[in-house]
MIFIMI-842483 format. One line per 3 residues: for each residue x, y, z of N, C-alpha, C, O. Coordinates in Angstrom, 1 decimal. Example, Ala and Ser with C-alpha at 12.3 -4.5 7.8 and 13.67 -1.06 7.14 Angstrom:
2
13.2 -5.7 7.8 12.3 -4.5 7.8 13.2 -3.3 7.8 14.2 -3.3 8.5 ~ 12.8 -2.2 7.1 13.7 -1.1 7.1 12.9 0.0 7.9 13.4 1.1 8.0
//
This chain:
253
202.2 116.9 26.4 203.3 117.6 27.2 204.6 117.7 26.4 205.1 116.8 25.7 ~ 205.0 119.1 26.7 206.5 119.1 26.1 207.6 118.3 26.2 208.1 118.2 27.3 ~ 208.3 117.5 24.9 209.8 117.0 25.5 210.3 117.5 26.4 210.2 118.8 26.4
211.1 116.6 27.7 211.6 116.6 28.7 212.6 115.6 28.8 212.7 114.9 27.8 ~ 213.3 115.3 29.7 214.6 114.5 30.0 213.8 113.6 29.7 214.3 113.1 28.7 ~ 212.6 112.7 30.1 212.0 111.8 30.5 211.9 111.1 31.1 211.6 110.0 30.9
212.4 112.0 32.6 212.4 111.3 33.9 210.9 111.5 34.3 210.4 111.0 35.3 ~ 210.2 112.2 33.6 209.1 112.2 34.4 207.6 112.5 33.0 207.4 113.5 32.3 ~ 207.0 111.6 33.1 206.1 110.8 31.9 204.8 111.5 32.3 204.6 112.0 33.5
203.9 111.6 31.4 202.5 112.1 31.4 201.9 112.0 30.6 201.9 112.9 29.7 ~ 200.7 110.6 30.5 199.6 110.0 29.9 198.5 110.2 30.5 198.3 111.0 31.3 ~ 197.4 109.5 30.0 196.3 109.6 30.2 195.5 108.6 29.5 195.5 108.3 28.3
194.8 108.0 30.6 193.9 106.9 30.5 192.3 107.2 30.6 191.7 107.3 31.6 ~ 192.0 107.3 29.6 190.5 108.1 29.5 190.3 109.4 30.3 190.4 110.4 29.6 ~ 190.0 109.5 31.5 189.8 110.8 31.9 190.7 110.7 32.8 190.7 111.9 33.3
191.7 109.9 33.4 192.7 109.8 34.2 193.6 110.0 33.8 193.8 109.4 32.8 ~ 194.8 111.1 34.4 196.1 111.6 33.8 196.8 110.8 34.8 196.4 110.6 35.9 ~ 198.3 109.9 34.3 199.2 108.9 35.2 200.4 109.8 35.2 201.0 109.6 34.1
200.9 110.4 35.6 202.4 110.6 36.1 203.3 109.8 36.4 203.2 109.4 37.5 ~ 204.3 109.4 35.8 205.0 108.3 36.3 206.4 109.0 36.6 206.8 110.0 36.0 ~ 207.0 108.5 37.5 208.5 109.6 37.9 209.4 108.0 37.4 209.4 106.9 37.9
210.2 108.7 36.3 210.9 107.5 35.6 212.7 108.1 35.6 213.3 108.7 34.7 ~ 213.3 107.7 36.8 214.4 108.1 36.8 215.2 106.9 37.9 216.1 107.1 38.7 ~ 214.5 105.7 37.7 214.8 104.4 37.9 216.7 103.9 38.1 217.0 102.7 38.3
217.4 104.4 38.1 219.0 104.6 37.8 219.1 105.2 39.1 220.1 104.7 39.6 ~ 218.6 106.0 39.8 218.8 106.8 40.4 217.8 106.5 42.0 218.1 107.2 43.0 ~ 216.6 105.6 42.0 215.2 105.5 42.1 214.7 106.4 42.5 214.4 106.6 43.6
214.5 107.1 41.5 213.6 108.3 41.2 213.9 109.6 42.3 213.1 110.4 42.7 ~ 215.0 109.6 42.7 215.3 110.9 43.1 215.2 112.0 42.9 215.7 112.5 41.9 ~ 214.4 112.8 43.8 214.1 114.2 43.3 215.2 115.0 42.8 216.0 115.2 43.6
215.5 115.6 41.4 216.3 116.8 40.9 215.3 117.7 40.9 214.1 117.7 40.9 ~ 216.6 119.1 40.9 215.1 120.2 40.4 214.8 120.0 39.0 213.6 120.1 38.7 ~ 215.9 119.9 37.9 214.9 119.5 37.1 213.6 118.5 37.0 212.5 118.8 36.5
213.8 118.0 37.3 213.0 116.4 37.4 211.5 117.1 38.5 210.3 116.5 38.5 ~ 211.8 118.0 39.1 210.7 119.0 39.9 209.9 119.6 39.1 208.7 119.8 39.1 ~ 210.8 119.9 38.1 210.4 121.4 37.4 209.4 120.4 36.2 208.4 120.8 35.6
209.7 119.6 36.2 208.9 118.8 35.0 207.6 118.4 35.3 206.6 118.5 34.6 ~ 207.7 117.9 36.7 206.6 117.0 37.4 205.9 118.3 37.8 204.8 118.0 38.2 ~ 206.1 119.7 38.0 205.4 120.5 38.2 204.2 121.0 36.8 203.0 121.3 36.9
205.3 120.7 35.3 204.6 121.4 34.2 203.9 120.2 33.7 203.2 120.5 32.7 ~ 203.9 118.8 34.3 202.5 117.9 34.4 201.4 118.3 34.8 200.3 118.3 34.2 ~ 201.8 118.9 36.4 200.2 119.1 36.4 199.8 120.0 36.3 198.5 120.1 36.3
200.5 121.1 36.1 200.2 122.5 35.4 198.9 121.9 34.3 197.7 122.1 34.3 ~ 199.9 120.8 33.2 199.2 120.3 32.2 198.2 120.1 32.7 197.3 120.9 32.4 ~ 197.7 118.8 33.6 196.4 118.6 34.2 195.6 119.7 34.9 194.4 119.7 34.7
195.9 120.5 35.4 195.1 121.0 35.8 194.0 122.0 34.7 192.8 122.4 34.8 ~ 194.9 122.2 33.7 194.5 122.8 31.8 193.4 122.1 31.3 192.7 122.7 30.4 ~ 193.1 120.9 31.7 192.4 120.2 31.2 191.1 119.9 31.5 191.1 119.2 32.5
189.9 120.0 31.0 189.1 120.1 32.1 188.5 118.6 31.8 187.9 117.9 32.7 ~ 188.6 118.0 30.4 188.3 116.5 30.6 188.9 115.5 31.8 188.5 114.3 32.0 ~ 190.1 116.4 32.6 190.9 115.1 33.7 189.9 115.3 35.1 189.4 116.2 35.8
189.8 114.0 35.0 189.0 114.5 36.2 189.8 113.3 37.8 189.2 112.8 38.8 ~ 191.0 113.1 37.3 191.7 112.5 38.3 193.3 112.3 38.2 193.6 112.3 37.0 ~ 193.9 112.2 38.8 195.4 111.8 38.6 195.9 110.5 39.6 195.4 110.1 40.7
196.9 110.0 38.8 197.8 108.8 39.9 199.1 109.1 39.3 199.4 109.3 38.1 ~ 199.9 109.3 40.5 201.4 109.1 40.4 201.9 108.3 40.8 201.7 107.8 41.9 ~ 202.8 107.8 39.8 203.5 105.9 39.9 204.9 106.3 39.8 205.4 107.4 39.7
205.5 104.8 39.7 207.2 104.9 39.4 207.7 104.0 39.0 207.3 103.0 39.5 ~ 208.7 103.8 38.3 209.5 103.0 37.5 210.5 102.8 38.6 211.1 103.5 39.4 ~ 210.7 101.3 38.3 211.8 100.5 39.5 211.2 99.7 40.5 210.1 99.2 40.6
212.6 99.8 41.3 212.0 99.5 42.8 211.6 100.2 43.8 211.3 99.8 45.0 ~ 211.7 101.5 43.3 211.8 102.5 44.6 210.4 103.5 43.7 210.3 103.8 42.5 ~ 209.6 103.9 45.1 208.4 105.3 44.3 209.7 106.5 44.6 210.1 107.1 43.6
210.3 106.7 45.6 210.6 107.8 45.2 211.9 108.0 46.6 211.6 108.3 47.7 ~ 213.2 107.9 46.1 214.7 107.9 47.3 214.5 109.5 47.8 215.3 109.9 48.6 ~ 213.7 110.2 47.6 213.6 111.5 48.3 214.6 112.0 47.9 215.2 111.2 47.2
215.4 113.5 47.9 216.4 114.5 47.3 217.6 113.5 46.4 218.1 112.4 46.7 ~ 217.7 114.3 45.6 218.8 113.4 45.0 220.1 114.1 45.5 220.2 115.3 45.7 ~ 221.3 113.1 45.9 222.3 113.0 46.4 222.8 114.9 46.5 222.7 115.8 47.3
223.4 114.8 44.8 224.3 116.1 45.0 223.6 117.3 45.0 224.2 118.3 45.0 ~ 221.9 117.2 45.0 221.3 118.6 45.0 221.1 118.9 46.6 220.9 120.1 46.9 ~ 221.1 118.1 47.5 221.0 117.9 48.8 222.6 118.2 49.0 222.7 119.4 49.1
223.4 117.8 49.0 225.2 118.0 49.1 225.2 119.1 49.1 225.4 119.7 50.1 ~ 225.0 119.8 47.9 225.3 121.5 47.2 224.7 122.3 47.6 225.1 123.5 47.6 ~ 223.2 121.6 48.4 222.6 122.8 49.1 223.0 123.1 51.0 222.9 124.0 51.8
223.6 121.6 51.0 224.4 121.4 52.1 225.6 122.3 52.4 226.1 122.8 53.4 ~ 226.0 122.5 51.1 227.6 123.1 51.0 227.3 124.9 51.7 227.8 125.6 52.6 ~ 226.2 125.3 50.5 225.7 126.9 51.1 224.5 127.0 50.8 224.3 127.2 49.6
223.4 126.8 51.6 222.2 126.8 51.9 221.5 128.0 51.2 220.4 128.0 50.5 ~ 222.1 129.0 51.5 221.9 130.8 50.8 222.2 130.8 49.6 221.7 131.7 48.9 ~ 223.1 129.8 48.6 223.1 130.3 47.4 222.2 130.3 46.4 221.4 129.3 46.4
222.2 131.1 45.6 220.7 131.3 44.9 220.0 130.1 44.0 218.9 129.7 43.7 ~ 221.3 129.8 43.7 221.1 128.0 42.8 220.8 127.0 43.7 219.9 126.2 43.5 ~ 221.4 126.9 44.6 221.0 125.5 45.9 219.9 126.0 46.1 218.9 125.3 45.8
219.4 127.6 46.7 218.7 127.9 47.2 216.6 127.2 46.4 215.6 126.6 46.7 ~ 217.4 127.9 45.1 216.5 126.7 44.1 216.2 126.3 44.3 215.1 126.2 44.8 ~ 217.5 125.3 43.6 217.1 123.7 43.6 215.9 122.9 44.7 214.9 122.3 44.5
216.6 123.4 46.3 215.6 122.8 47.2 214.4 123.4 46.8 213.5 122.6 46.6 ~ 214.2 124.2 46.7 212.7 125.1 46.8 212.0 124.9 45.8 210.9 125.4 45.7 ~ 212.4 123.8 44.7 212.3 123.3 43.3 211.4 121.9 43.6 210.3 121.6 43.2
212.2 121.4 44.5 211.7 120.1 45.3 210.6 119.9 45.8 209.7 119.1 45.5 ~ 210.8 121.3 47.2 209.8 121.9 47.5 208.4 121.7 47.1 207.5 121.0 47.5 ~ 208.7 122.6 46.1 207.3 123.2 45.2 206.7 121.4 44.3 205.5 121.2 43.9
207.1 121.0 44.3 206.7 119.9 43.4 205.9 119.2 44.4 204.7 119.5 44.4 ~ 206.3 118.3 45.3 204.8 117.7 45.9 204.3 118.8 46.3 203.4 118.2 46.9 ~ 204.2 120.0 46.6 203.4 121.2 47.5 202.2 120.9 45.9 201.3 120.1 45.7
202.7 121.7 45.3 202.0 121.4 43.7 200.8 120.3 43.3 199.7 120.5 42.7 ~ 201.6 119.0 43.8 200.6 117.8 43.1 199.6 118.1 44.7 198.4 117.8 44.7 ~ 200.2 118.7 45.7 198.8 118.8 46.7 197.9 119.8 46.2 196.8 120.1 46.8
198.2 120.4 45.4 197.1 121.8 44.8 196.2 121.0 43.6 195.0 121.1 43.7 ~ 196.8 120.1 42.5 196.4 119.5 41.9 194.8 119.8 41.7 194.4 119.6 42.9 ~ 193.7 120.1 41.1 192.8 120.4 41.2 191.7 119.2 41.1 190.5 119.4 41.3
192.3 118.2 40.9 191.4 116.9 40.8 192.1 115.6 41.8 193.1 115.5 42.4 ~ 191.0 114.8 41.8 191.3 113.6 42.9 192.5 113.1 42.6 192.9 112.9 41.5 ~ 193.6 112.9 44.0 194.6 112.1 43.3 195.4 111.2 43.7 196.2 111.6 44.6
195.5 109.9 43.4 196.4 108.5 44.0 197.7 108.9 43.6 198.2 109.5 42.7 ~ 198.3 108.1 45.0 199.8 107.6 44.8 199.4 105.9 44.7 198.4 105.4 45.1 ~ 200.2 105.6 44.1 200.9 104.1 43.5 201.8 103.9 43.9 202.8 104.0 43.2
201.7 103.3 45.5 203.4 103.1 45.9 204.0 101.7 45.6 203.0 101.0 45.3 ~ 204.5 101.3 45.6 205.5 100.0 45.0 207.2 100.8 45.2 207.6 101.9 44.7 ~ 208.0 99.7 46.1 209.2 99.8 46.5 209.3 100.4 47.8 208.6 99.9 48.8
210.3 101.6 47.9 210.7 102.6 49.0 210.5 103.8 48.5 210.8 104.2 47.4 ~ 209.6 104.6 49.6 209.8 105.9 49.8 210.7 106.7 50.7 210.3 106.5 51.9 ~ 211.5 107.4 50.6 211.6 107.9 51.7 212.3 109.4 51.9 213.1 109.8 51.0
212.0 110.2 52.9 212.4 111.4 52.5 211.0 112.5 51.9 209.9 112.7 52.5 ~ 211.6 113.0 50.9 210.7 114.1 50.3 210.1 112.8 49.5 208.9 112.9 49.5 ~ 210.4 111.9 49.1 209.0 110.4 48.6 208.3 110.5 49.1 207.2 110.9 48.8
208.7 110.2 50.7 207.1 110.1 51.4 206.7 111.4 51.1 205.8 111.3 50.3 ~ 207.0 112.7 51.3 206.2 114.0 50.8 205.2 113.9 49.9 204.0 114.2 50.1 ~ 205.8 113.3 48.7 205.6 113.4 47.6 203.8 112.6 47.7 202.7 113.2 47.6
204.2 111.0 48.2 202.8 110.2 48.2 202.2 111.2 49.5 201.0 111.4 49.1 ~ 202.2 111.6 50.3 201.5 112.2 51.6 201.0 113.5 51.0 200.2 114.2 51.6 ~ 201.3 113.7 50.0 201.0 114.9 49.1 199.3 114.6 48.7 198.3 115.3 48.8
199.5 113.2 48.2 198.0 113.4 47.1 196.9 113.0 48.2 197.1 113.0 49.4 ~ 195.5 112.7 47.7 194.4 112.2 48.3 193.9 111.0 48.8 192.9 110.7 49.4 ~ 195.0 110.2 48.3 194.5 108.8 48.8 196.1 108.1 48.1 196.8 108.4 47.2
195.9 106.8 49.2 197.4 106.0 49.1 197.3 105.0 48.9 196.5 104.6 49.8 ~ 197.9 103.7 47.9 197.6 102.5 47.6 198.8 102.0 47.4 199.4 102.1 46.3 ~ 199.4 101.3 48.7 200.3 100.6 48.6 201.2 98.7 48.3 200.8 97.9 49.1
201.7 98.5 47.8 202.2 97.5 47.9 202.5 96.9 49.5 203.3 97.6 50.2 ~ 202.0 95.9 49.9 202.3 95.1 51.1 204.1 95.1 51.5 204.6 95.3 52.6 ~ 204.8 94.7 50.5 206.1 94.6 51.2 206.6 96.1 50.9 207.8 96.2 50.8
205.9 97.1 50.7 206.7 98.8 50.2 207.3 98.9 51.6 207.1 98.0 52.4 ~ 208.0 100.2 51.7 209.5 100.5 52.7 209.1 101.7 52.6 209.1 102.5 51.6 ~ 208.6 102.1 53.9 208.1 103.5 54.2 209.0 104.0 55.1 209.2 103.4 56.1
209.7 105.0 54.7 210.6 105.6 55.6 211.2 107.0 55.7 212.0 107.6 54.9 ~ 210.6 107.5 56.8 210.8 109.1 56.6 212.7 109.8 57.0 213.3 110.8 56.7 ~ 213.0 108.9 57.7 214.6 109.1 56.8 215.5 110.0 56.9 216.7 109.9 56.8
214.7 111.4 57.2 215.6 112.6 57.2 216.5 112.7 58.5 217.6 113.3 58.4 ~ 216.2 112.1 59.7 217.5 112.5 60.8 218.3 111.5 60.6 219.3 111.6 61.3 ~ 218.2 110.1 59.8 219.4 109.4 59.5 220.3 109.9 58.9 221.4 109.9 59.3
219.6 110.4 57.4 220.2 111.6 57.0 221.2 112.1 57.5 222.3 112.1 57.0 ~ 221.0 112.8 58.7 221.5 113.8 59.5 220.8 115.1 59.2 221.3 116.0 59.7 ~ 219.7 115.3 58.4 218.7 116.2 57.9 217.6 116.3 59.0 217.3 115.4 59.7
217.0 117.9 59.0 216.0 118.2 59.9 214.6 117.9 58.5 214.7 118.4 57.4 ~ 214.0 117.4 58.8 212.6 117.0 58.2 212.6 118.3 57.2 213.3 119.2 57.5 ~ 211.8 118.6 56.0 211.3 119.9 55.5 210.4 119.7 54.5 210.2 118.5 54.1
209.7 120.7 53.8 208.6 120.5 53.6 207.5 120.3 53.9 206.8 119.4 53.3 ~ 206.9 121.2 55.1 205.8 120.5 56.4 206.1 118.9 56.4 205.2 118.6 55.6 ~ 206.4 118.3 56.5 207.0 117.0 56.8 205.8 116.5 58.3 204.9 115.7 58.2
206.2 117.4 59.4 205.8 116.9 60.6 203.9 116.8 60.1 203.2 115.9 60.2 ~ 203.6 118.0 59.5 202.1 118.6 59.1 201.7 117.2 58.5 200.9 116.3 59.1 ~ 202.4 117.1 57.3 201.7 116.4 56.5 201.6 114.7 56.7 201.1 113.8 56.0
202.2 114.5 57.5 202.4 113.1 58.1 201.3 113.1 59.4 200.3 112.3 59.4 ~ 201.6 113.7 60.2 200.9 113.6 61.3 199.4 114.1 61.4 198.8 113.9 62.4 ~ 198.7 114.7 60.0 197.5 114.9 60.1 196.7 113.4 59.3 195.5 113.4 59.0
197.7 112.2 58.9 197.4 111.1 58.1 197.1 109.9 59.5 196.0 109.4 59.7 ~ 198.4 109.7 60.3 198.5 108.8 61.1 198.6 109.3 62.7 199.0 108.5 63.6 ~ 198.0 110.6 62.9 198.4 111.3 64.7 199.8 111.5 65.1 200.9 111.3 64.6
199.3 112.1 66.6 201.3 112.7 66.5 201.8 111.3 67.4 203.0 111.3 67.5 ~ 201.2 110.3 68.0 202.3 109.2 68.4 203.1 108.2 66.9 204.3 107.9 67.0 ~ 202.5 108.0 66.2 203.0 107.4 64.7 204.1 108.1 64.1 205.1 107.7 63.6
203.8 109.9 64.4 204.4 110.5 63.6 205.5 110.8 63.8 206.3 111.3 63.0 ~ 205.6 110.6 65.4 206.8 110.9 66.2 207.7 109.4 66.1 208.9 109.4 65.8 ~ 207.1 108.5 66.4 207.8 106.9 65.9 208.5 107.2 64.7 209.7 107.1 64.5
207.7 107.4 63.8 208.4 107.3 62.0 209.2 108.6 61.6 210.2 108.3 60.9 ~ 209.0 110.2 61.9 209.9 111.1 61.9 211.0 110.9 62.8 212.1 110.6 62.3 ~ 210.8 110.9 64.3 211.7 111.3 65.3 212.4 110.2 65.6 213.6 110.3 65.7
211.8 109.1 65.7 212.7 108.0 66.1 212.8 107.1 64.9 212.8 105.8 64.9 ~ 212.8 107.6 64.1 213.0 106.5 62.5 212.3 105.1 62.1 212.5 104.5 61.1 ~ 211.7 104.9 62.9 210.3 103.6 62.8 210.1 103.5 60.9 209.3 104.1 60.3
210.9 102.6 60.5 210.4 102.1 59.2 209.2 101.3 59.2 209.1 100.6 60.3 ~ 208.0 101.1 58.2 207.1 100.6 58.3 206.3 100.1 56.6 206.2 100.8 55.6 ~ 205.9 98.9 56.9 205.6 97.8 55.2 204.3 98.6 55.0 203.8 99.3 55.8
203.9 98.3 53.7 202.2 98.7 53.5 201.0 98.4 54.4 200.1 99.1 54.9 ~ 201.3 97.2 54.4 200.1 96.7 55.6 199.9 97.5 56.9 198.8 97.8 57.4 ~ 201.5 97.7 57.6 201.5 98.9 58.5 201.0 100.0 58.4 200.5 100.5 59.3
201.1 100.6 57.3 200.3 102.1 56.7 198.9 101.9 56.9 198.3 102.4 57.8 ~ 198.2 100.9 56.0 197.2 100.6 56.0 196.2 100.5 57.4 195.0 100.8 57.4 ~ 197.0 99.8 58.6 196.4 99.9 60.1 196.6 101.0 60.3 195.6 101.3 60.9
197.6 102.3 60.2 197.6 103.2 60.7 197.3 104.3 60.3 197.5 105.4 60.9 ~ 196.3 104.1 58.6 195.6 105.4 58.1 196.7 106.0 57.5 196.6 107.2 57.2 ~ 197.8 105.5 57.2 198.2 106.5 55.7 198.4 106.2 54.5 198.9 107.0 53.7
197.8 104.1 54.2 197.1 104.3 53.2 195.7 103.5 53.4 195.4 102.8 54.4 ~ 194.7 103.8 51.9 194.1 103.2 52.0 193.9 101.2 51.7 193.1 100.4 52.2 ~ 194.3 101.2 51.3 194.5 99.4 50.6 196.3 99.3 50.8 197.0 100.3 50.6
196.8 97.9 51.1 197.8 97.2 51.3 197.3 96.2 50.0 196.1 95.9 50.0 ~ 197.9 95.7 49.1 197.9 94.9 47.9 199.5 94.5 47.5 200.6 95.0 47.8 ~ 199.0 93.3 46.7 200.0 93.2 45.7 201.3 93.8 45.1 201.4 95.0 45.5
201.7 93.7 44.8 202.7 94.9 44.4 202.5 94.9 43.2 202.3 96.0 42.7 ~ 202.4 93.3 42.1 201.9 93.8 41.2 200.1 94.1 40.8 199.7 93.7 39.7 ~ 199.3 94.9 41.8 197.8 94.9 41.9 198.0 96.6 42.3 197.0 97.2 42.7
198.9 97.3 42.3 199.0 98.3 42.7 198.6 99.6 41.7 197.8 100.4 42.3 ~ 198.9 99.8 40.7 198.7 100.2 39.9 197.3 100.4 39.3 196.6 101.4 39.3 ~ 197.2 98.8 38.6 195.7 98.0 38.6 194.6 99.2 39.9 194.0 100.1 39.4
194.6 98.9 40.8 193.7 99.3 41.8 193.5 101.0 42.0 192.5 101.7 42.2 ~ 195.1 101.5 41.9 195.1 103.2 42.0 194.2 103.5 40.5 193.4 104.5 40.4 ~ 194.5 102.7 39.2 193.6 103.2 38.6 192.6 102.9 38.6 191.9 103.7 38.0
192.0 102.0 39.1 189.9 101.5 39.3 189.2 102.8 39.8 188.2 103.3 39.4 ~ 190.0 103.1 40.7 189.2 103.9 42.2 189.8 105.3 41.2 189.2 106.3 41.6 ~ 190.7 105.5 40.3 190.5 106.9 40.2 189.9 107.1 38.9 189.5 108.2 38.7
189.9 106.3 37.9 188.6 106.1 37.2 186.9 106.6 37.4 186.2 107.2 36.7 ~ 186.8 105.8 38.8 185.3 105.8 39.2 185.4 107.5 39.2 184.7 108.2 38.5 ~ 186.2 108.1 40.2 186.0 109.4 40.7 185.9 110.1 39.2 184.9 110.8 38.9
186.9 110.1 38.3 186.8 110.7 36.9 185.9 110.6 35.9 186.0 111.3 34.9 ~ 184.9 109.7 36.1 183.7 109.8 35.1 183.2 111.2 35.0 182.9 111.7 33.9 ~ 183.3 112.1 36.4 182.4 112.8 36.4 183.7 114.2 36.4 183.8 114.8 37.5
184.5 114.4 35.5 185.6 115.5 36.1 185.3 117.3 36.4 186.1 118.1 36.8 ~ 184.3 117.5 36.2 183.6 118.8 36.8 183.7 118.6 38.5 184.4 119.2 39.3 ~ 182.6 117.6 38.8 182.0 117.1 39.7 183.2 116.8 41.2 183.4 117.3 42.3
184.0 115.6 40.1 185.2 115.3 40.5 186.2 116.5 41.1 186.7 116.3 42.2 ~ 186.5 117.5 40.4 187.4 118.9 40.6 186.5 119.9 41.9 187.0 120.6 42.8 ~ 185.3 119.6 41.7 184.6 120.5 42.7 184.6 119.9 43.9 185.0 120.6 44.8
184.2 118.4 44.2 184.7 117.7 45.0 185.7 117.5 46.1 185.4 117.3 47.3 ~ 187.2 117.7 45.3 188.3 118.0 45.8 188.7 118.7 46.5 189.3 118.5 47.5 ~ 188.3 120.0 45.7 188.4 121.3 46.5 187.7 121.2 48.1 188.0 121.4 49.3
186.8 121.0 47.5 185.9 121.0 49.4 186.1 120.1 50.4 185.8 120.4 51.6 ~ 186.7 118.9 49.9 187.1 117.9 50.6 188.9 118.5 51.5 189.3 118.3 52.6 ~ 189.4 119.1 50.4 190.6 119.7 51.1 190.4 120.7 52.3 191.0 120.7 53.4
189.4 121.6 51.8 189.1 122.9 52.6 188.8 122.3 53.9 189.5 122.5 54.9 ~ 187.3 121.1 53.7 186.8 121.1 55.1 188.0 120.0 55.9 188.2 120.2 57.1 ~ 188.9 118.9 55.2 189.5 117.8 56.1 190.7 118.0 56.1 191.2 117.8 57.2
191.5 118.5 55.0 192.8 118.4 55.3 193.6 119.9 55.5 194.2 120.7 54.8 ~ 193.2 119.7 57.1 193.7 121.0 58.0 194.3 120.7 59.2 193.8 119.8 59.9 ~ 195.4 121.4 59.6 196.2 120.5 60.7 195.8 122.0 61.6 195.0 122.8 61.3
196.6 121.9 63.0 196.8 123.2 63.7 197.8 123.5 63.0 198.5 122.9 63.8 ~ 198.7 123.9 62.0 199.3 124.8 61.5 199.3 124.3 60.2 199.4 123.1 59.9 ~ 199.3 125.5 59.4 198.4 125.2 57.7 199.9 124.4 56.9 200.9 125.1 57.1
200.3 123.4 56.2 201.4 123.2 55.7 202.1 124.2 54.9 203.3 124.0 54.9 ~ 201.7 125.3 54.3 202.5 126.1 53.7 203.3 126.5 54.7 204.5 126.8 54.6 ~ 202.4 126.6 56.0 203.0 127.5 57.1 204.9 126.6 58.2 205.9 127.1 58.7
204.3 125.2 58.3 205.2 124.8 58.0 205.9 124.5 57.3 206.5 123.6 57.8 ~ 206.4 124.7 56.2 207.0 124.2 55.0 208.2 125.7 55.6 209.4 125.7 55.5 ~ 207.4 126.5 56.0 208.7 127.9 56.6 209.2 127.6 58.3 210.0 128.3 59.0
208.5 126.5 58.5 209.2 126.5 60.2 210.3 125.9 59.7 211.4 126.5 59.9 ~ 210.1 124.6 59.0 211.0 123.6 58.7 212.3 124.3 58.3 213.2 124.3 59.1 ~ 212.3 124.9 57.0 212.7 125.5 56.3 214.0 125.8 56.7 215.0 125.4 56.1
214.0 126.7 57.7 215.5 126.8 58.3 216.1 126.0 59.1 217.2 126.2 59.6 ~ 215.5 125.1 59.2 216.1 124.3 60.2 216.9 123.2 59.5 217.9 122.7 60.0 ~ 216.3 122.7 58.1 216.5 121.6 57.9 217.7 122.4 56.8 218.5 121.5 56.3
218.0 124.1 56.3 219.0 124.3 56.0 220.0 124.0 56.6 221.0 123.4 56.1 ~ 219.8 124.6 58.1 221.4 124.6 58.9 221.6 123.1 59.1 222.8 122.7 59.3 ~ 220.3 122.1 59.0 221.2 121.1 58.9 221.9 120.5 58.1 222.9 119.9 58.5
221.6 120.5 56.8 222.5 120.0 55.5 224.2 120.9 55.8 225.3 120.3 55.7 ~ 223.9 122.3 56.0 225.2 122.7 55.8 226.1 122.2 57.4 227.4 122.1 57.4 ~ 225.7 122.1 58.2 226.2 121.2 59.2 227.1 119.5 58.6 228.2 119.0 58.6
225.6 119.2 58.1 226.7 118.2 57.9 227.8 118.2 56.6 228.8 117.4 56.5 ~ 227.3 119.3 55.5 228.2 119.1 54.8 229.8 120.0 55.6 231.0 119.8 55.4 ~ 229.5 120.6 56.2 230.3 121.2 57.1 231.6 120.1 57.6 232.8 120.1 57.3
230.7 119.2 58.3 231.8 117.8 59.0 232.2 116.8 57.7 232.9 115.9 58.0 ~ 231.8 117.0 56.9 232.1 115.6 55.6 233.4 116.9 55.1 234.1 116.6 54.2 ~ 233.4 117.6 55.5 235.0 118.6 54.6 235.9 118.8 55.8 237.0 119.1 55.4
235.7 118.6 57.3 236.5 118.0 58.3 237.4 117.0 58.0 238.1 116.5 58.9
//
C-alpha cells in the first residue's frame, strides 16, 4: 500500500489482511482523510485474490471516537458546502466500503466505540470484543441525528428493543453485553482480542476463493433489513445534517 499519513496501517498475515486505524492521539477519529486511506486498503484487499479475510483493529484505548471533532463542527457550520459536504460523505463511504469488502471480515474491538466506530465494527461480519470495551452509539448526546444507516445496521444485529435502548435512549453497554445480545460474537480478554479475531479469520482464509464466494452469499441471503442500508444511509442523511448545523448554529449564540 501506498505512503499515507499513517493513521491507517495495512498488513497481512498469511492470507489475512489487518487494518489497523492508528490515529491514537486523537482515538482514532474518523477524518476524511484518514477515510480516504482506510478506503484504498481495501480497495487494496479486495485486488488481491490471495486475501481471503480481513480484521480491523486499533491502536490505543479507543477502536474508534466516531467523527473527528472539527470535520463534524465544519460540517455543522454548512452542511451544503461541497468540502463539509465531503468530508462527511468520506466517512460515510468508509465503513459502507469495509461492508462491501469482498472477503470475511472481523472487528477487533478493545476500548470505546462510539458514533460512526460503532458503524465502522457493525460494518464487518463478525465482532470480537474485549469484556470491559464501551459500546456507545452516542450521536443524540452529541446533539447529532444518527447517520449512516445507523438505525439499519444496528438493529438488524441486536432487534429494534436493544436498538432503541442504545440509539434512542443512549444505553451504553461492556462486551459481555454485546455478546448476550448478538452484536458480538465472543466477549474476551482485552489482551485475547486480537489473538482470537485472527484464529477465526485465519480458519475462514485458508481457502480465499471459497472464502470470497462465501461472503457474498452470506450477505445476500442474511444481512437484509426492511430497508436496504444504502437506502438508509439517505433517510438519515438529512436529518443528521440539519442537526449538526443546528447545533453549530447555538454554539455561535
Amino acid at each position: 500500500m501506498a505512503a499515507g499519513s499513517g493513521e491507517v496501517l495495512l498488513d497481512y498475515d498469511g492470507a489475512v489482511a489487518v487494518v489497523t486505524l492508528n490515529a491514537p492521539d486523537r482515538r482514532n477519529a474518523l477524518t476524511s482523510g484518514m477515510a480516504g486511506e482506510l478506503m484504498a486498503a481495501f480497495d487494496e484487499v479486495d485486488g488481491r485474490s490471495d486475501v481471503g479475510a480481513l480484521v480491523v483493529r486499533a491502536v490505543g484505548k479507543s477502536f474508534c471516537a466516531g467523527g473527528d471533532i472539527k470535520t463534524l463542527t465544519d460540517a455543522g457550520r454548512d452542511p451544503a458546502e461541497s468540502s463539509n459536504y465531503e468530508g462527511m460523505s468520506a466517512i460515510y463511504d468508509s465503513f459502507y466500503r469495509l461492508g462491501q469488502v469482498r472477503v470475511p471480515t472481523v472487528a477487533a474491538v478493545r476500548g470505546s466505540a462510539v458514533g460512526a466506530g460503532m458503524n465502522m465494527l457493525l460494518a464487518t461480519d463478525l465482532r470480537i470484543v474485549a469484556r470491559d470495551a464501551r459500546l456507545l452509539c452516542g450521536f443524540l448526546k452529541r446533539g447529532m441525528h444518527p447517520g449512516g444507516g445507523h438505525f439499519v445496521i444496528l438493529s438488524r444485529l441486536i432487534g429494534r428493543e436493544a436498538a432503541a435502548a442504545m440509539a434512542l435512549f443512549g444505553e451504553e453497554i461492556n462486551g459481555d453485553r454485546a455478546r448476550e445480545l448478538g452484536l458480538a460474537w465472543e466477549s474476551v480478554d482485552d489482551a485475547e482480542v486480537e489473538k482470537r479475531s485472527l484464529e477465526l479469520a485465519a480458519r475462514v482464509a485458508a481457502d480465499p476463493e471459497l472464502a470470497r464466494m462465501a461472503a457474498g452469499n452470506f450477505r445476500r441471503e442474511v444481512v437484509n433489513g426492511a430497508v436496504p442500508w444504502d437506502v438508509a444511509m439517505q433517510f438519515e442523511r438529512p436529518a443528521q445534517m440539519w442537526s449538526m448545523r443546528r447545533s453549530a448554529a447555538g454554539a455561535n449564540d
